[in-house]
VOPAGU-2260 file (C-alpha; in pm, 1 decimal, decimal comma):
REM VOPAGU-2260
SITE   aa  ch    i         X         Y         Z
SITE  UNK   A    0    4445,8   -3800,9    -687,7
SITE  UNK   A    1    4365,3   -3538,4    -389,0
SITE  UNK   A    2    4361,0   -3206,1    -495,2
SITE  UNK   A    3    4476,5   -3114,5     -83,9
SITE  UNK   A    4    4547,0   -3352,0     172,0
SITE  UNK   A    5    4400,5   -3170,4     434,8
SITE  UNK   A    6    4116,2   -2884,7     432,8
SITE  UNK   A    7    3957,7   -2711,9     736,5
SITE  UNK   A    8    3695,9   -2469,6     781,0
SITE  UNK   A    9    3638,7   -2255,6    1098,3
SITE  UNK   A   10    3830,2   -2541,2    1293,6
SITE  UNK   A   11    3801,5   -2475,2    1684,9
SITE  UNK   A   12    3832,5   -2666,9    2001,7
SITE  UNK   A   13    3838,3   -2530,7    2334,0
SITE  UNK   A   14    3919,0   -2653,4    2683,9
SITE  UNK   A   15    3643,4   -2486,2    2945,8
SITE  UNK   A   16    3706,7   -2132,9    2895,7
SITE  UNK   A   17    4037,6   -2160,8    2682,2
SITE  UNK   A   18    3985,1   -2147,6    2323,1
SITE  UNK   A   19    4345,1   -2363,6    2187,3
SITE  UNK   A   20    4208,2   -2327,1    1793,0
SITE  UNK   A   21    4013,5   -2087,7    1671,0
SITE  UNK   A   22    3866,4   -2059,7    1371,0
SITE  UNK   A   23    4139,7   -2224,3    1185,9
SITE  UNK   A   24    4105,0   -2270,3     777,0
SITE  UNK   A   25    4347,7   -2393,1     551,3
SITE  UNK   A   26    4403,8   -2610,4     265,6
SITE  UNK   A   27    4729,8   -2817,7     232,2
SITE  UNK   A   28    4784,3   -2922,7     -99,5
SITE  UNK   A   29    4873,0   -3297,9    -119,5
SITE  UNK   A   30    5256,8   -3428,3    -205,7
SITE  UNK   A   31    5359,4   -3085,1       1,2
SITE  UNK   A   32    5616,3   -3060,6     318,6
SITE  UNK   A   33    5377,0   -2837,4     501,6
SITE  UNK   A   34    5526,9   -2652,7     835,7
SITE  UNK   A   35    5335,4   -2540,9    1114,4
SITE  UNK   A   36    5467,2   -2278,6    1357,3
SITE  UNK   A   37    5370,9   -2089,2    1629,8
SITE  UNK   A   38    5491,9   -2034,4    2002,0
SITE  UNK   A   39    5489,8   -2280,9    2318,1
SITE  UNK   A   40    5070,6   -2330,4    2345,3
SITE  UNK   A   41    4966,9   -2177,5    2035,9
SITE  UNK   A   42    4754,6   -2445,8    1945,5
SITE  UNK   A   43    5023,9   -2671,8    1699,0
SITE  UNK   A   44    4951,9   -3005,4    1863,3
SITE  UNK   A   45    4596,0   -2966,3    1921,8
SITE  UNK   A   46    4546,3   -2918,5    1562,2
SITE  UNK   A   47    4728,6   -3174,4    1496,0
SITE  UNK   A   48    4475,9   -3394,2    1749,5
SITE  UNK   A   49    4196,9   -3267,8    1559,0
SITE  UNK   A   50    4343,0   -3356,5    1205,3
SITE  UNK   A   51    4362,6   -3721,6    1320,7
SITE  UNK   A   52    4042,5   -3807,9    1511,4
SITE  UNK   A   53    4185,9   -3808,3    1835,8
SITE  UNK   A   54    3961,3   -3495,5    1979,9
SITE  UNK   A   55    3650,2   -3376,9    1820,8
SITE  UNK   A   56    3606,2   -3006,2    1750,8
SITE  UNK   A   57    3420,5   -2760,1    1944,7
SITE  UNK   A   58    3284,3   -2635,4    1587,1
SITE  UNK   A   59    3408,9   -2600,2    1203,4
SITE  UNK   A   60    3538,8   -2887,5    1044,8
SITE  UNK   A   61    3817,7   -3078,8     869,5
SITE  UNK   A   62    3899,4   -3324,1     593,9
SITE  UNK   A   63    4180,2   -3525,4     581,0
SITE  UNK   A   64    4273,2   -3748,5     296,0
SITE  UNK   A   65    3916,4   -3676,6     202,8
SITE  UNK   A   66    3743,0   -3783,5     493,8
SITE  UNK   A   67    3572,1   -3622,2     802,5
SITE  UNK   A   68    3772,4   -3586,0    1110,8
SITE  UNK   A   69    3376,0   -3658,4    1283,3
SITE  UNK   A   70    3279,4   -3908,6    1087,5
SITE  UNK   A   71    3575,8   -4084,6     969,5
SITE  UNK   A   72    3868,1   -4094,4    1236,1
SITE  UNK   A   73    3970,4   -4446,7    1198,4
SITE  UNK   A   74    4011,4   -4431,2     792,1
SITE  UNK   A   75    4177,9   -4092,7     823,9
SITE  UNK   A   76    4452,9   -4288,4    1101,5
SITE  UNK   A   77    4468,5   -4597,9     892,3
SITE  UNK   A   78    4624,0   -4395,1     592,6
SITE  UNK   A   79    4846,5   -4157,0     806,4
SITE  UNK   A   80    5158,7   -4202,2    1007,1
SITE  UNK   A   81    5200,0   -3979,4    1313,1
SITE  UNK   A   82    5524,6   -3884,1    1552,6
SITE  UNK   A   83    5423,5   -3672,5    1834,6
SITE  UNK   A   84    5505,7   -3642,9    2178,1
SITE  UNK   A   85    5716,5   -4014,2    2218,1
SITE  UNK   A   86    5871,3   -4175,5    1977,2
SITE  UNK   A   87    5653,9   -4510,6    2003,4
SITE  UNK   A   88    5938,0   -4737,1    2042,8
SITE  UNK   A   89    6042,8   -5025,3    2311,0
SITE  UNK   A   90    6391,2   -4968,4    2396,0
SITE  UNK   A   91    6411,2   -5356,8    2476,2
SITE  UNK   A   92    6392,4   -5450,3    2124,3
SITE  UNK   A   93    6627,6   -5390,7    1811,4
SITE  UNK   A   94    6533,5   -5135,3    1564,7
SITE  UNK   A   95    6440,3   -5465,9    1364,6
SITE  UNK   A   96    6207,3   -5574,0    1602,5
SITE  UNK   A   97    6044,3   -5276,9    1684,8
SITE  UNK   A   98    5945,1   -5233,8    1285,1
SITE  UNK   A   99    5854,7   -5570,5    1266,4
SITE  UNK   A  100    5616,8   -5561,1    1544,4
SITE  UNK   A  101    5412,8   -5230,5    1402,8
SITE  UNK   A  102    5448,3   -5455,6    1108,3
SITE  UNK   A  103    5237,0   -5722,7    1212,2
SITE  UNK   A  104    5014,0   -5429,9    1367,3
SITE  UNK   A  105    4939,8   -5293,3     991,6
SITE  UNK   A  106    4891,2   -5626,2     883,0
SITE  UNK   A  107    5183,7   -5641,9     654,9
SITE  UNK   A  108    5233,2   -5948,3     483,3
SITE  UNK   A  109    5535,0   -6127,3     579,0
SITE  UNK   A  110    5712,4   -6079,3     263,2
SITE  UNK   A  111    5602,1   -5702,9     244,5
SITE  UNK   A  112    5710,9   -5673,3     625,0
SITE  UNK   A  113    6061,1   -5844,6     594,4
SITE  UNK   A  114    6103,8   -5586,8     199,6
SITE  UNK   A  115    5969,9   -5284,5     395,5
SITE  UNK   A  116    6178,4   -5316,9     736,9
SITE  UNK   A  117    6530,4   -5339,2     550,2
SITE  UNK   A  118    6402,1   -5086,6     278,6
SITE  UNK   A  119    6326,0   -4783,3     538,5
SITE  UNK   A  120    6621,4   -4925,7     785,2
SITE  UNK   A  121    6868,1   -4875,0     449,3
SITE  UNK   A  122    6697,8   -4552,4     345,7
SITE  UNK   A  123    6744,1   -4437,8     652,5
SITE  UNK   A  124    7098,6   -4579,4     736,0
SITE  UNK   A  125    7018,1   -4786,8    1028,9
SITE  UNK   A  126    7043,7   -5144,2     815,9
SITE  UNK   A  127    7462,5   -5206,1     996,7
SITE  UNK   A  128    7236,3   -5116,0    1332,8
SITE  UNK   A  129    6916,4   -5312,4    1301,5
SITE  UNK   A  130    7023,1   -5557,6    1554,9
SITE  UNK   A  131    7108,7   -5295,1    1856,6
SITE  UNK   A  132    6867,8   -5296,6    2128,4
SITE  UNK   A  133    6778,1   -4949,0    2068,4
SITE  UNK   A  134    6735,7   -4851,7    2421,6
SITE  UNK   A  135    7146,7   -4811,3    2352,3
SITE  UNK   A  136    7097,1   -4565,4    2118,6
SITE  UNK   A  137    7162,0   -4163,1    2066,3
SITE  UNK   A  138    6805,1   -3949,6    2078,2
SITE  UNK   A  139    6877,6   -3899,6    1674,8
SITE  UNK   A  140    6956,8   -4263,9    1588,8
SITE  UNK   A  141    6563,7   -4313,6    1762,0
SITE  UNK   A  142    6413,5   -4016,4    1592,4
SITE  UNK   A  143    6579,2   -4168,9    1304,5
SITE  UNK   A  144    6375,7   -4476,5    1363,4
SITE  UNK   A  145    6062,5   -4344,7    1499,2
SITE  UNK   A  146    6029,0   -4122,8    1139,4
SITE  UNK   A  147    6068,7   -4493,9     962,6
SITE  UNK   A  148    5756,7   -4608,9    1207,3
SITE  UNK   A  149    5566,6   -4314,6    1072,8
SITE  UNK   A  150    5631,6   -4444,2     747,1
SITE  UNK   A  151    5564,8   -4849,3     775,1
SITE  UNK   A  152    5254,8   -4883,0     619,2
SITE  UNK   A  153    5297,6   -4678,8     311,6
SITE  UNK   A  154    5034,0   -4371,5     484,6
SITE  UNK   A  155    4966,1   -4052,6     257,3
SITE  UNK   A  156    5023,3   -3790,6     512,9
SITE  UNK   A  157    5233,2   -3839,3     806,7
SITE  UNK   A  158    5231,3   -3563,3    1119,0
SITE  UNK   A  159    5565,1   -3469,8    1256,4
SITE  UNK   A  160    5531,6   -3288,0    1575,4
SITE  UNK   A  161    5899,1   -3129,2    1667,7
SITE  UNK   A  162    6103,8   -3439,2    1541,1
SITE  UNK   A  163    6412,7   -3255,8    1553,4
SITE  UNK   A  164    6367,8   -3125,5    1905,3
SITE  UNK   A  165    6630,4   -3195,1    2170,5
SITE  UNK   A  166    6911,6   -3282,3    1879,6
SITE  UNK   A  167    7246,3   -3166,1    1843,0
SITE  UNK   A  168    7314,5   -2972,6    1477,1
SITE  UNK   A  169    7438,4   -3266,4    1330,9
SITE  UNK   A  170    7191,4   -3516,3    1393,4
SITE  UNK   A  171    6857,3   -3254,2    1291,7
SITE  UNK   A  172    7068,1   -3203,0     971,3
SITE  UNK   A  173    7045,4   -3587,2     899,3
SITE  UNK   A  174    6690,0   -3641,0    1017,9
SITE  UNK   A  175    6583,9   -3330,9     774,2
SITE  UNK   A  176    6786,6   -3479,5     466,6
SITE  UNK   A  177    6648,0   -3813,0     547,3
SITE  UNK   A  178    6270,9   -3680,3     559,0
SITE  UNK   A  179    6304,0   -3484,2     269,9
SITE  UNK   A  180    6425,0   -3794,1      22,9
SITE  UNK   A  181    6158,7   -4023,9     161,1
SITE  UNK   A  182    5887,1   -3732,2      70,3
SITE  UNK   A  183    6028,3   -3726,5    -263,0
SITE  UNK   A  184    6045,9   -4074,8    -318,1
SITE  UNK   A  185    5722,3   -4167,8    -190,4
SITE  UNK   A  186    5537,5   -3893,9    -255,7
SITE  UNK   A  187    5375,9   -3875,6      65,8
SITE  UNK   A  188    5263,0   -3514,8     237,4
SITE  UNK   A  189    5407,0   -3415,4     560,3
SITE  UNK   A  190    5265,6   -3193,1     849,8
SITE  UNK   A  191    5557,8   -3066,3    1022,8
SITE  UNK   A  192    5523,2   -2891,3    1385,6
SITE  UNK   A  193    5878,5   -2711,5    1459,4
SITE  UNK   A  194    6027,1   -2442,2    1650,9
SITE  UNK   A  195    6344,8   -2452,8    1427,6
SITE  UNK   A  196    6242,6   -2169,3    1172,9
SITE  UNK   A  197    6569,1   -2243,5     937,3
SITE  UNK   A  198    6448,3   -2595,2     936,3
SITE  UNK   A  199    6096,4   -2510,4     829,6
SITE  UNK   A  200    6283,7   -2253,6     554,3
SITE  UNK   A  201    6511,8   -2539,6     426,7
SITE  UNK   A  202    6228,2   -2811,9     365,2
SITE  UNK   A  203    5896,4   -2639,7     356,5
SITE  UNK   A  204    5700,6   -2639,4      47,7
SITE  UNK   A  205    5459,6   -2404,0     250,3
SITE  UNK   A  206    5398,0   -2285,0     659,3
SITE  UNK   A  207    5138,8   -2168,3     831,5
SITE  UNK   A  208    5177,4   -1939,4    1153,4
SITE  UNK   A  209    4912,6   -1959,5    1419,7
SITE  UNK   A  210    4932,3   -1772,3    1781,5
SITE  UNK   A  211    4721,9   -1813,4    2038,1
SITE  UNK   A  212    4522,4   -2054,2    1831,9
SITE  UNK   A  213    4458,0   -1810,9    1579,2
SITE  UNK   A  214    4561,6   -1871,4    1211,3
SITE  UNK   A  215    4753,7   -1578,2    1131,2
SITE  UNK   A  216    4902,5   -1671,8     734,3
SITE  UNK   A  217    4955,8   -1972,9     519,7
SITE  UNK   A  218    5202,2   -1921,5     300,6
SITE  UNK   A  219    5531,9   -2001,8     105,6
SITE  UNK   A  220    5883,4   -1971,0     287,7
SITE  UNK   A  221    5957,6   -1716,9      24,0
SITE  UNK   A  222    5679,1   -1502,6      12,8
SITE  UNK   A  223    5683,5   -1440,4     379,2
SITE  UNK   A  224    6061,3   -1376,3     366,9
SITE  UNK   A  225    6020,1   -1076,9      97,0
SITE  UNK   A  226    5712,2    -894,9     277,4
SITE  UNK   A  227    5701,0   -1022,6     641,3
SITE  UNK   A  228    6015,9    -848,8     788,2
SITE  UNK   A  229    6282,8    -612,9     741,9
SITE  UNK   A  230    6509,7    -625,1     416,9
SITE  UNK   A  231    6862,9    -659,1     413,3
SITE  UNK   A  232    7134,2    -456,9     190,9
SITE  UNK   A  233    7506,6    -477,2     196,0
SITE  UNK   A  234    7729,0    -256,6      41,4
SITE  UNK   A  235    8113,6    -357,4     -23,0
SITE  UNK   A  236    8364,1     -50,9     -25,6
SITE  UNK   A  237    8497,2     200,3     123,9
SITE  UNK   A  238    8465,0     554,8     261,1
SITE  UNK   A  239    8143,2     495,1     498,3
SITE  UNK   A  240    8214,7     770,4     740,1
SITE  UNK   A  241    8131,8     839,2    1085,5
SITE  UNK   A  242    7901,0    1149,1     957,3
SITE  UNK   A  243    7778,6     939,8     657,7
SITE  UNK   A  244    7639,3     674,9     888,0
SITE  UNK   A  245    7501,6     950,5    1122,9
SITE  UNK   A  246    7296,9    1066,2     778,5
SITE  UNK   A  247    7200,7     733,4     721,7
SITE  UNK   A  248    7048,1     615,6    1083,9
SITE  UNK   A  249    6819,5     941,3    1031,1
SITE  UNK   A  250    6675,4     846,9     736,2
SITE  UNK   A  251    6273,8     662,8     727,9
SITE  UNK   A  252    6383,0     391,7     505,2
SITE  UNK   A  253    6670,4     283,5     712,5
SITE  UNK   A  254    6588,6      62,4    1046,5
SITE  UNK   A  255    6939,9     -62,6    1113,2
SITE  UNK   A  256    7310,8      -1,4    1050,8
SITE  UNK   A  257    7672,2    -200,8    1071,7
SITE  UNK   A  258    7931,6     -88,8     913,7
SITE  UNK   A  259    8319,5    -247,8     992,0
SITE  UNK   A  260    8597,2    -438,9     785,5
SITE  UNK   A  261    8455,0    -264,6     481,0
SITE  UNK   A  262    8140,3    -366,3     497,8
SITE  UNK   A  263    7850,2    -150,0     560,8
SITE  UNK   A  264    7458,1    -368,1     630,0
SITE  UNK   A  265    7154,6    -128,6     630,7
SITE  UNK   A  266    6831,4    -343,1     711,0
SITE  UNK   A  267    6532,8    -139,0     542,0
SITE  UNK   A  268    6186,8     -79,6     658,2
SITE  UNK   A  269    5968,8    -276,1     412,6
SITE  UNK   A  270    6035,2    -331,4      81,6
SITE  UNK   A  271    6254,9      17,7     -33,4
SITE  UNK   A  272    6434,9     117,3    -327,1
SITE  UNK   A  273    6783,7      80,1    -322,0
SITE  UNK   A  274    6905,3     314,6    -554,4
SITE  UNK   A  275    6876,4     597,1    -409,6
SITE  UNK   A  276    7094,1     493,9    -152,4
SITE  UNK   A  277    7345,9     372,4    -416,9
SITE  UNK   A  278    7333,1     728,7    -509,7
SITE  UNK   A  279    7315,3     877,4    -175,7
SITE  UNK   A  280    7709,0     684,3     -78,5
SITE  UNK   A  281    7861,2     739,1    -397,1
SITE  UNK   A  282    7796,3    1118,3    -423,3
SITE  UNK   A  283    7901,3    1099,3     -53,6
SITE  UNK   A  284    8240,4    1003,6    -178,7
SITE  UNK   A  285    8232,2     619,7    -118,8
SITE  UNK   A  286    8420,1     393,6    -344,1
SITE  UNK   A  287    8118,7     128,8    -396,2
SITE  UNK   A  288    8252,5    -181,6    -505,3
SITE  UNK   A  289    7966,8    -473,6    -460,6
SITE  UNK   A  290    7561,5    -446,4    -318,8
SITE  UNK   A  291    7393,6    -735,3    -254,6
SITE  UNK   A  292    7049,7    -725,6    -104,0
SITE  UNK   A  293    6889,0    -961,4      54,0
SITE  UNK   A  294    6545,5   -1081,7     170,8
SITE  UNK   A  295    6445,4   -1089,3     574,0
SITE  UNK   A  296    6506,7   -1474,2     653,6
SITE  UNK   A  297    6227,8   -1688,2     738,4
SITE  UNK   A  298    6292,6   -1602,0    1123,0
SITE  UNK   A  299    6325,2   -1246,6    1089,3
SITE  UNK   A  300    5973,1   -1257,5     891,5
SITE  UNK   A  301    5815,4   -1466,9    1124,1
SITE  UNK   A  302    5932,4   -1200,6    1464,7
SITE  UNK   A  303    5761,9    -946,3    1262,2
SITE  UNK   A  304    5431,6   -1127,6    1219,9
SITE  UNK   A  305    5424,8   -1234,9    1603,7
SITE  UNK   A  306    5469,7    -847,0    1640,0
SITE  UNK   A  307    5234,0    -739,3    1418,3
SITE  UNK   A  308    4942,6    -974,5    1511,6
SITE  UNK   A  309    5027,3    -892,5    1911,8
């Protein structure tokens, strides 16, 4: 088995005099839920070009699945899935139809198609639906669908770029539970493009950031919470006076304060002791009755490395 799914080394590709990747390298360990983010134009989609053949680089290289993006484009898209920009799908046909046309596509057999098209339509819980023209349907309902075209033919890494994008709270929720139990039950690795940095947090084995083509980290959700932006600390109590919180805003550690309802939130420059503020409140006179701290979320850390690498 594949140590990574997908390596690259110095990975570039420019347009004229615009330079989209840069000198990207990373390794993506295989059976992984791997997020990419960055900005509008930051290279995400090109990358994800690259990865599957579809544009050769400018210079560096990358191996997918083990074999050359140069070399060996048509292997590396026969064992990969990929939703980008459109979903893939003809709105005159059912969702039955539409599987069981990519079905003949792959070659399936037609026992493997007819197991594999109610399998992913029940996994997915489209099965009561599989005879709707899905032209009919909501923009989830087809995301729904194009994520189980991704999957037909059993591929080892399948790209996802922004398959939440454009859908209501509800409907990313169910696309992102769905994903996640097909990784897990089919082991496959995913390559995930999103803008929604919660989303990347809940499912993410591991994201990498890239800005203006530039690779800027690869790392896990957690790590980059507890160094990559401010730290959180709430105290529960009472007694956090006007002149206390004046004291407070002046001190270096201390980047932000609300206070109300008995609450009081300091956010903390880097990662800083919190017992000497413990210390600081209750000589102060406050009646301290809970502190919780709290790592930066994934968003939070992800603002400060934009920042950072400006």
């Amino acid at each position: 088995m594949l140590e990574y799914a997908i390596q690259t080394d110095g990975l570039s590709r420019s347009f004229g005099a615009v330079r989209a990747v840069d000198g990207v390298s990373m390794q993506i360990p295989a059976g992984t839920i791997f997020g990419f983010l960055g900005p509008n134009g930051s290279g995400k989609t090109t990358t994800i070009r690259l990865l599957l053949g579809l544009l050769e680089p400018s210079r560096g290289s990358a191996t997918v699945l083990g074999f050359d993006s140069r070399a060996q484009a048509s292997e590396i898209r026969q064992r990969t899935g990929a939703l980008l920009e459109h979903p893939g799908l003809y709105e005159r046909l059912s969702a039955q139809e539409n599987l069981e046309f990519y079905a003949r596509v792959w070659e399936l057999s037609p026992a493997e198609r007819d197991a594999r098209v109610k399998e992913l339509l029940t996994h997915m819980g489209l099965w009561d639906r599989r005879g709707d023209q899905v032209g009919n349907w909501s923009r989830g309902m087809k995301q729904k669908l194009a994520v189980a075209r991704a999957m037909l033919h059993r591929p080892s890494l399948i790209f996802l770029d922004e398959p939440t994008a454009g859908l209501d709270p509800v409907a990313s929720a169910a696309l992102r539970e769905d994903l996640s139990s097909l990784v897990t039950r089919e082991g496959v690795t995913v390559f995930l493009t999103t803008h929604n940095l919660p989303e990347a947090e809940s499912i993410c084995d591991l994201v990498g950031v890239i800005r203006q083509g530039h690779l800027l980290t690869v790392d896990s959700p957690t790590h980059l919470r507890s160094h990559g932006g401010e730290q959180k600390v709430e105290f529960v109590g009472q007694g956090f006076t006007p002149a206390l919180l004046e004291e407070l805003r002046l001190r270096p550690e201390v980047a932000g304060i609300e206070a109300g309802n008995g609450t009081l939130t300091l956010a903390l420059r880097d990662d800083r002791l919190v017992a000497p503020l413990v210390r600081l409140l209750v000589e102060a006179g406050c009646d301290i009755e809970e502190v919780r701290k709290g790592a930066a979320s994934l968003e939070q850390a992800f603002l400060a490395l934009m920042e950072r690498d400006a």
